[in-house]
PDB file with SEQRES, HELIX, SHEET and CRYST1 records, atoms N, CA, C and O in Angstrom:
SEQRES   1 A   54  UNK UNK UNK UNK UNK UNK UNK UNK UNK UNK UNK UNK UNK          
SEQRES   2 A   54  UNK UNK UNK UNK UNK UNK UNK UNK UNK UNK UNK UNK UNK          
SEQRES   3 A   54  UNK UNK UNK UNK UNK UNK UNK UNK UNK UNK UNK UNK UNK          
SEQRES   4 A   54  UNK UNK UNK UNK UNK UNK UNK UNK UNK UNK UNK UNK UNK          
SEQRES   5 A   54  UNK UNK                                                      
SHEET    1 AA1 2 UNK A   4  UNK A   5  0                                        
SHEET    2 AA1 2 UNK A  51  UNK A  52 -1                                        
CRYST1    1.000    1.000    1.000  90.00  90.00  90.00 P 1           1          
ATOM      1  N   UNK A   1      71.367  83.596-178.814  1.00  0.00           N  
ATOM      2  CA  UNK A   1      70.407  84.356-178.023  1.00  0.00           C  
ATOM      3  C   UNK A   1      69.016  84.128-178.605  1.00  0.00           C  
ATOM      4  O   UNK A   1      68.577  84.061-179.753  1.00  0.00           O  
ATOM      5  N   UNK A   2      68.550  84.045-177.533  1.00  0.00           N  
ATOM      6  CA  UNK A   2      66.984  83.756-178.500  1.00  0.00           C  
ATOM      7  C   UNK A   2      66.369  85.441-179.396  1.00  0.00           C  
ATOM      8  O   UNK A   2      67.001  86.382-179.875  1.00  0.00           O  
ATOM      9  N   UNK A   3      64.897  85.151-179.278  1.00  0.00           N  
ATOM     10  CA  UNK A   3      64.470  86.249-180.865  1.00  0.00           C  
ATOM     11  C   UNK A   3      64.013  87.040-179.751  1.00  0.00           C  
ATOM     12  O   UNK A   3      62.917  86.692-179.314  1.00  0.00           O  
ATOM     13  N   UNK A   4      64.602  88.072-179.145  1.00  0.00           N  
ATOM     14  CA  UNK A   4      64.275  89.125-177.779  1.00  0.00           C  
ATOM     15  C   UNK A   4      63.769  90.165-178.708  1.00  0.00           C  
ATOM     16  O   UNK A   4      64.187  90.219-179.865  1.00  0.00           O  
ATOM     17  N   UNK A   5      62.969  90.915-178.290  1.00  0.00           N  
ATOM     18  CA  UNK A   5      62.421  92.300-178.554  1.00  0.00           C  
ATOM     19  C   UNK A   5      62.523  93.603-178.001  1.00  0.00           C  
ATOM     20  O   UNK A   5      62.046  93.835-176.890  1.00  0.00           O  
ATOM     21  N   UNK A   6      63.076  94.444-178.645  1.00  0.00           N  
ATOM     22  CA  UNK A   6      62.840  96.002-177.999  1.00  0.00           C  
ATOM     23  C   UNK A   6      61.393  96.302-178.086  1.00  0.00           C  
ATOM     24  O   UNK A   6      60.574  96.006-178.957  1.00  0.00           O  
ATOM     25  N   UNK A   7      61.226  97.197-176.575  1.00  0.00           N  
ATOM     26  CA  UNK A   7      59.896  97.908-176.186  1.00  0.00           C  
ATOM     27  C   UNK A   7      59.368  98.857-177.273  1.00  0.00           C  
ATOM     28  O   UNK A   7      60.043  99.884-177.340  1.00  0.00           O  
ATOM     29  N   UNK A   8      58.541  98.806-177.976  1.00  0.00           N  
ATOM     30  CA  UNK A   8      58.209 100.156-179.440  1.00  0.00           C  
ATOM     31  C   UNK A   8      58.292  99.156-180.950  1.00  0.00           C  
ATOM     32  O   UNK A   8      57.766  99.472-182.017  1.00  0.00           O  
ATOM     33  N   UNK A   9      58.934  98.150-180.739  1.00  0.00           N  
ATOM     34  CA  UNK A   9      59.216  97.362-182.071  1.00  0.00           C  
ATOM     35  C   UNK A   9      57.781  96.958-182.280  1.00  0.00           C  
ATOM     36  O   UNK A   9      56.902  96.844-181.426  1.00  0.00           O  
ATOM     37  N   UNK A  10      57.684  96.691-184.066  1.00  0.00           N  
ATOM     38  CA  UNK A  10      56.903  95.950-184.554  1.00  0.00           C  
ATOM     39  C   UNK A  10      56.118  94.215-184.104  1.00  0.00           C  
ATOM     40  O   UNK A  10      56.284  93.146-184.691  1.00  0.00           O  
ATOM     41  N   UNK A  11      55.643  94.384-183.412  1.00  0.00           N  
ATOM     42  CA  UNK A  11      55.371  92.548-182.874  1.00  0.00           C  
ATOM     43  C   UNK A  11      55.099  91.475-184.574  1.00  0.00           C  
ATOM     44  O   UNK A  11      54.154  91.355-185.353  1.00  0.00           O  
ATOM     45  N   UNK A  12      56.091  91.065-184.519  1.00  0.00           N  
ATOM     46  CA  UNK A  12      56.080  90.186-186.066  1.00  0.00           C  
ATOM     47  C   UNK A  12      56.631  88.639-185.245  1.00  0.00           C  
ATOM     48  O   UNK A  12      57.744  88.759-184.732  1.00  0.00           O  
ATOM     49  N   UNK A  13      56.154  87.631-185.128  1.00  0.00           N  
ATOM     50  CA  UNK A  13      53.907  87.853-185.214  1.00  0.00           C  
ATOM     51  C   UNK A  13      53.569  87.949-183.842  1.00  0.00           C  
ATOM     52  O   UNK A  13      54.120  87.866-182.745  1.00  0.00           O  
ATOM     53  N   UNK A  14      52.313  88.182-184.387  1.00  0.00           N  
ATOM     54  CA  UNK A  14      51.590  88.478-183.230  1.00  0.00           C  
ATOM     55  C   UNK A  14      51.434  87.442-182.194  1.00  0.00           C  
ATOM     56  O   UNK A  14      51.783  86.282-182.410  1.00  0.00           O  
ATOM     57  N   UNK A  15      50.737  87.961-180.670  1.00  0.00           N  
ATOM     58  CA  UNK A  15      50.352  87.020-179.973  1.00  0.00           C  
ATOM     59  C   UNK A  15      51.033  87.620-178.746  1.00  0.00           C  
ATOM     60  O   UNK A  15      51.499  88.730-178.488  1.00  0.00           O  
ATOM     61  N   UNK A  16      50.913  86.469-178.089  1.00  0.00           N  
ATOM     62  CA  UNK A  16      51.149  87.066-176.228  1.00  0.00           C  
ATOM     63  C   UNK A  16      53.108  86.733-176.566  1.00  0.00           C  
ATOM     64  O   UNK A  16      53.774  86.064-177.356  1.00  0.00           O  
ATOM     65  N   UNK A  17      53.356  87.664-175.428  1.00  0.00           N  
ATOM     66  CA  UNK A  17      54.886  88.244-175.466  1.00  0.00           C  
ATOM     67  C   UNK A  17      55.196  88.350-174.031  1.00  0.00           C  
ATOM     68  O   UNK A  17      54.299  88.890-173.383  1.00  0.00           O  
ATOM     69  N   UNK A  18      56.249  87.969-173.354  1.00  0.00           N  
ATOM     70  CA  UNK A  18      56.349  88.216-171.896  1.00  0.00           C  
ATOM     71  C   UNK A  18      57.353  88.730-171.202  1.00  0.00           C  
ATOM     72  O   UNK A  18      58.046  87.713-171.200  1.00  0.00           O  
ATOM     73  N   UNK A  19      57.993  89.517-170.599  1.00  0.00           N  
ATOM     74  CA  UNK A  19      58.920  90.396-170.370  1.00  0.00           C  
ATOM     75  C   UNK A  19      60.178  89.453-170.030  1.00  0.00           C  
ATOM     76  O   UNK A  19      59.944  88.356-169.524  1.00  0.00           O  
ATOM     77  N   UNK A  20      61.181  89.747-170.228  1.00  0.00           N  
ATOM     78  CA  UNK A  20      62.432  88.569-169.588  1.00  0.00           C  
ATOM     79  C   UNK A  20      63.449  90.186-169.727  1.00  0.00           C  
ATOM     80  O   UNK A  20      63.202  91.225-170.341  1.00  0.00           O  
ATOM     81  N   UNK A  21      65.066  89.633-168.535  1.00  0.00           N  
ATOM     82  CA  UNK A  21      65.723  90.559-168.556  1.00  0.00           C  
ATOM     83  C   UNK A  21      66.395  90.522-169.703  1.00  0.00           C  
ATOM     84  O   UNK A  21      66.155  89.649-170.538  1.00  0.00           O  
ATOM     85  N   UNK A  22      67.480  91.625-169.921  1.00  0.00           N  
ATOM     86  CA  UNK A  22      68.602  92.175-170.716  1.00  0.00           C  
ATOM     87  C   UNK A  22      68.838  91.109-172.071  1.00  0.00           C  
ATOM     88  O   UNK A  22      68.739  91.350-173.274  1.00  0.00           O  
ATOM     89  N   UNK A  23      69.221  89.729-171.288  1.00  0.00           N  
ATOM     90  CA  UNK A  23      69.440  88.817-172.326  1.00  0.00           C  
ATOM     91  C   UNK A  23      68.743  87.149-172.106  1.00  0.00           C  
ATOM     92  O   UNK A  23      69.458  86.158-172.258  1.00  0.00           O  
ATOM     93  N   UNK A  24      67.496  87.058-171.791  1.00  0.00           N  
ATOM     94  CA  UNK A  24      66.294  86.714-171.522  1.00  0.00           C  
ATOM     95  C   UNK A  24      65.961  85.738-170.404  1.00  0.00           C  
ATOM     96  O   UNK A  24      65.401  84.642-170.413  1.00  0.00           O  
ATOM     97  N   UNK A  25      66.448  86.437-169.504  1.00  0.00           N  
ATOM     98  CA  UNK A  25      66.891  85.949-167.925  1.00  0.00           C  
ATOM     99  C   UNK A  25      64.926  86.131-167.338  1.00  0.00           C  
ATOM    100  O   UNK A  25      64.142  86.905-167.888  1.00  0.00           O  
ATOM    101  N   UNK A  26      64.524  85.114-166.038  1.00  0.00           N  
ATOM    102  CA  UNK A  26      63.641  85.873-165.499  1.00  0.00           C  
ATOM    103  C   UNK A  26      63.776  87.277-164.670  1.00  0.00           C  
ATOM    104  O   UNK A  26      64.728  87.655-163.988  1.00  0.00           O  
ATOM    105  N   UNK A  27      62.433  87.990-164.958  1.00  0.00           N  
ATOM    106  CA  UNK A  27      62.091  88.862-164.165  1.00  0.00           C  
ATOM    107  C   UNK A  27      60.567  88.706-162.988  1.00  0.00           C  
ATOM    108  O   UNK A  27      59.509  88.078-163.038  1.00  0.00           O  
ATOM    109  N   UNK A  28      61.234  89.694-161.965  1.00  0.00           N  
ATOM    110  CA  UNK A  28      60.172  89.101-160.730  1.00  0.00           C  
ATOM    111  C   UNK A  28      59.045  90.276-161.777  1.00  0.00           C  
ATOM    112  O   UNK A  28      59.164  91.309-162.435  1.00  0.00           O  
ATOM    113  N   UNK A  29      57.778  89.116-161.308  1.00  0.00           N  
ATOM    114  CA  UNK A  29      56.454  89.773-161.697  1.00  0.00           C  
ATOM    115  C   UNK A  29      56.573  90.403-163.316  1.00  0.00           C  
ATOM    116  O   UNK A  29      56.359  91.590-163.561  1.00  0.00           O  
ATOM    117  N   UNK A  30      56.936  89.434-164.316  1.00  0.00           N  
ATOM    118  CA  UNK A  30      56.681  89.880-165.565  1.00  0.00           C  
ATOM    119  C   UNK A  30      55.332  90.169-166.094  1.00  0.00           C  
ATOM    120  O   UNK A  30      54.303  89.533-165.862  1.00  0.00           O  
ATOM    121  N   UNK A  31      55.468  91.149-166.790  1.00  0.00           N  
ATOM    122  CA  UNK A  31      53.840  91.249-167.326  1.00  0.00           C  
ATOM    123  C   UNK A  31      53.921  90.580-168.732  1.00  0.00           C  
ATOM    124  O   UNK A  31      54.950  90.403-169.383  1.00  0.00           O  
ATOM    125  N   UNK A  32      52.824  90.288-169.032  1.00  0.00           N  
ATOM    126  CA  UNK A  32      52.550  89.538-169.951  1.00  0.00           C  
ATOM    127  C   UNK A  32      51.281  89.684-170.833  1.00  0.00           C  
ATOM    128  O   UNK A  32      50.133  89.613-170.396  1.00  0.00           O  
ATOM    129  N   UNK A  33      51.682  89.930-172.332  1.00  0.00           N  
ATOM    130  CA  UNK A  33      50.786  91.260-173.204  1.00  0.00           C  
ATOM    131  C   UNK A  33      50.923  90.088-174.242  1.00  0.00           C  
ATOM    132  O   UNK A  33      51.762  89.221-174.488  1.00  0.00           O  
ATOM    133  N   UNK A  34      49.596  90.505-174.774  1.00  0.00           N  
ATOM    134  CA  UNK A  34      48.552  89.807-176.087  1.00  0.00           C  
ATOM    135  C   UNK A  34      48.641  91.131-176.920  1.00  0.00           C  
ATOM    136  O   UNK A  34      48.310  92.253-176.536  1.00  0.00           O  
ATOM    137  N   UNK A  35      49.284  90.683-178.443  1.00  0.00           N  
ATOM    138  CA  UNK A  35      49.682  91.534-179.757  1.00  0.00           C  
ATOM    139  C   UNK A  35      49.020  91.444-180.336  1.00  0.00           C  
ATOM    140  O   UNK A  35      48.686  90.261-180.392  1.00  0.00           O  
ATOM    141  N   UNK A  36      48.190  92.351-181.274  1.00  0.00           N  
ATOM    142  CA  UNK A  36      47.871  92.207-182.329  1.00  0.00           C  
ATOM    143  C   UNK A  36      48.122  92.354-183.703  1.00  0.00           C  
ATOM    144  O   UNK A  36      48.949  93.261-183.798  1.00  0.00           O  
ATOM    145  N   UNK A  37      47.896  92.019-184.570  1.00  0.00           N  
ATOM    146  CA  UNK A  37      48.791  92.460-185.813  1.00  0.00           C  
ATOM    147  C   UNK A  37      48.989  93.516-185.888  1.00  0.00           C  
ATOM    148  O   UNK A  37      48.163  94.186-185.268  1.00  0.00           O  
ATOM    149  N   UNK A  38      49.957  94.229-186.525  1.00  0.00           N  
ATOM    150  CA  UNK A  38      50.356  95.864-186.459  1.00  0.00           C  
ATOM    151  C   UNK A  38      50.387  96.769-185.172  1.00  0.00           C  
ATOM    152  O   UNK A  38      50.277  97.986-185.021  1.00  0.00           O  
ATOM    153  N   UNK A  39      50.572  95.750-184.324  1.00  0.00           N  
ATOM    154  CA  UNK A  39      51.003  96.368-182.756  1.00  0.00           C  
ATOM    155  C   UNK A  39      52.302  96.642-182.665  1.00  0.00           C  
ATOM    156  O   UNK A  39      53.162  96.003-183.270  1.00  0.00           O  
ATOM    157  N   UNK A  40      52.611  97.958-181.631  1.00  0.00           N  
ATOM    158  CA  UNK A  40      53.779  97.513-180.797  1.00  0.00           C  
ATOM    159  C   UNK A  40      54.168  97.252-179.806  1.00  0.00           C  
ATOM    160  O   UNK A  40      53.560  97.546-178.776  1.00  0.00           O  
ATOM    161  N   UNK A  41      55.218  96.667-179.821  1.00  0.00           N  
ATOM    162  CA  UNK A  41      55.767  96.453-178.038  1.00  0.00           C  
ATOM    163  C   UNK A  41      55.676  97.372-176.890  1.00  0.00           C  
ATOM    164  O   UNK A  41      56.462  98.314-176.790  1.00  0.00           O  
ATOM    165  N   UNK A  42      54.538  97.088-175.813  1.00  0.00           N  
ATOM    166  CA  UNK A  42      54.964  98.260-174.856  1.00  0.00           C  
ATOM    167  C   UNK A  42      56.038  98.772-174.223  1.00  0.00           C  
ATOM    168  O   UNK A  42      57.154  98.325-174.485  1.00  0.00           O  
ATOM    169  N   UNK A  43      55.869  99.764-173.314  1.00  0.00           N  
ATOM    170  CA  UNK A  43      57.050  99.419-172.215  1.00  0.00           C  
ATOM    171  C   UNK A  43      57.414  98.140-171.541  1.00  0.00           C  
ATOM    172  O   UNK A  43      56.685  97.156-171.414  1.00  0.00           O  
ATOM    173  N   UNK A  44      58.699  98.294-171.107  1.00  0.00           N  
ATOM    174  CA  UNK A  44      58.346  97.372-170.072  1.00  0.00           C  
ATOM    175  C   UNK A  44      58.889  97.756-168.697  1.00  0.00           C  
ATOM    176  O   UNK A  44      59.621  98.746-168.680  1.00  0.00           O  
ATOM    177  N   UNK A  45      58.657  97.157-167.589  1.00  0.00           N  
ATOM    178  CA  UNK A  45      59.182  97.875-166.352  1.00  0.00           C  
ATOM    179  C   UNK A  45      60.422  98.345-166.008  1.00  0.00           C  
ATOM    180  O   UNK A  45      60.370  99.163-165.090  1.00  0.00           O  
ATOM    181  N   UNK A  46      61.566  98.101-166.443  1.00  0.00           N  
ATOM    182  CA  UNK A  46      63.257  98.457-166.572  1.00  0.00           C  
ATOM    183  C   UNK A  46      63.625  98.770-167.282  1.00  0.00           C  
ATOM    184  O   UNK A  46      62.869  98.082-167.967  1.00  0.00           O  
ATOM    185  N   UNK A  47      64.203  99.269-168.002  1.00  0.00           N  
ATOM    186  CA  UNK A  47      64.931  99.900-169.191  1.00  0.00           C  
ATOM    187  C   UNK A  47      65.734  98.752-169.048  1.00  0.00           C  
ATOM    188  O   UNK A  47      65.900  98.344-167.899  1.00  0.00           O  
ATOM    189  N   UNK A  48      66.473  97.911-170.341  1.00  0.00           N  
ATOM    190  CA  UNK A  48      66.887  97.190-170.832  1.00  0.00           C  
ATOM    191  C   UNK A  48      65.983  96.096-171.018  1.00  0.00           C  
ATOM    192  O   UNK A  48      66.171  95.316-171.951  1.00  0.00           O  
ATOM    193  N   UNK A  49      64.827  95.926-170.071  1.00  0.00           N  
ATOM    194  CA  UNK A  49      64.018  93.990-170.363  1.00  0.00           C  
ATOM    195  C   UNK A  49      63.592  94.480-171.740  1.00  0.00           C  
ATOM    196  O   UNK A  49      63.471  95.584-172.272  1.00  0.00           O  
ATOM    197  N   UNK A  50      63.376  92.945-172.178  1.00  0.00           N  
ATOM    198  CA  UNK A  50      62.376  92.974-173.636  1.00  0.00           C  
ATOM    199  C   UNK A  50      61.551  91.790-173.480  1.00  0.00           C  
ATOM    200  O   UNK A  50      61.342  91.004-172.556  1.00  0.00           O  
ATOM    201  N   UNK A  51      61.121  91.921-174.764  1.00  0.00           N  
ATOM    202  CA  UNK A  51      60.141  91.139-174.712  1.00  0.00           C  
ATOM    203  C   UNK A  51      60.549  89.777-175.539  1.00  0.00           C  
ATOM    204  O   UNK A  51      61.479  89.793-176.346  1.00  0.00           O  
ATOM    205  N   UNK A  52      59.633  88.381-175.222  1.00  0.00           N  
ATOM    206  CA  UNK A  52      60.048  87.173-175.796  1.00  0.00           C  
ATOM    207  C   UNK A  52      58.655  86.616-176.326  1.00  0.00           C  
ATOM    208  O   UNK A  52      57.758  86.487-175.493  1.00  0.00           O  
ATOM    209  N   UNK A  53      58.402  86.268-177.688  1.00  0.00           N  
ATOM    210  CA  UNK A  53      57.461  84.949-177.895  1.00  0.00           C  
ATOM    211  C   UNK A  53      57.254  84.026-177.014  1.00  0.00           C  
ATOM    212  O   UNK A  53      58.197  83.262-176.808  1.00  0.00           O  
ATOM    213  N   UNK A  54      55.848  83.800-176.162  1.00  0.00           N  
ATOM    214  CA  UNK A  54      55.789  82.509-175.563  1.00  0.00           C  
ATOM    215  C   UNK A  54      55.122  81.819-175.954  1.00  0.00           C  
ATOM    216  O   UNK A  54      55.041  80.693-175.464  1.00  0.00           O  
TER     217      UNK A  54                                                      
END                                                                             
C-alpha cells in the first residue's frame, strides 16, 4: 500500500498532499492542500479518504 495519511496526522514532510479513497483509489474532485512544516492533515470530504504525497 502506498504511504496514505489519516486526516489530523502530522504531515512528515511537508508539501502538497491530495485526497485519494480508503486505499488510494481516485476520488471525483479531490482537493489538493500545500503543508507546511508542523502542519496537519485536514479533513477530507468522506470519512475514510486520506491523504497521499504527490
Amino acid at each position: 500500500m502506498a504511504d496514505l495519511k489519516k486526516p489530523g496526522m502530522d504531515a512528515q514532510p511537508s508539501g502538497k498532499y491530495k485526497e485519494v479513497g480508503p486505499r488510494g483509489g481516485k476520488v471525483n474532485n479531490p482537493r489538493i492542500v500545500t503543508i507546511d512544516p508542523g502542519d496537519r492533515l485536514p479533513p477530507t470530504q468522506q470519512p475514510g479518504n486520506r491523504w497521499k504525497k504527490k
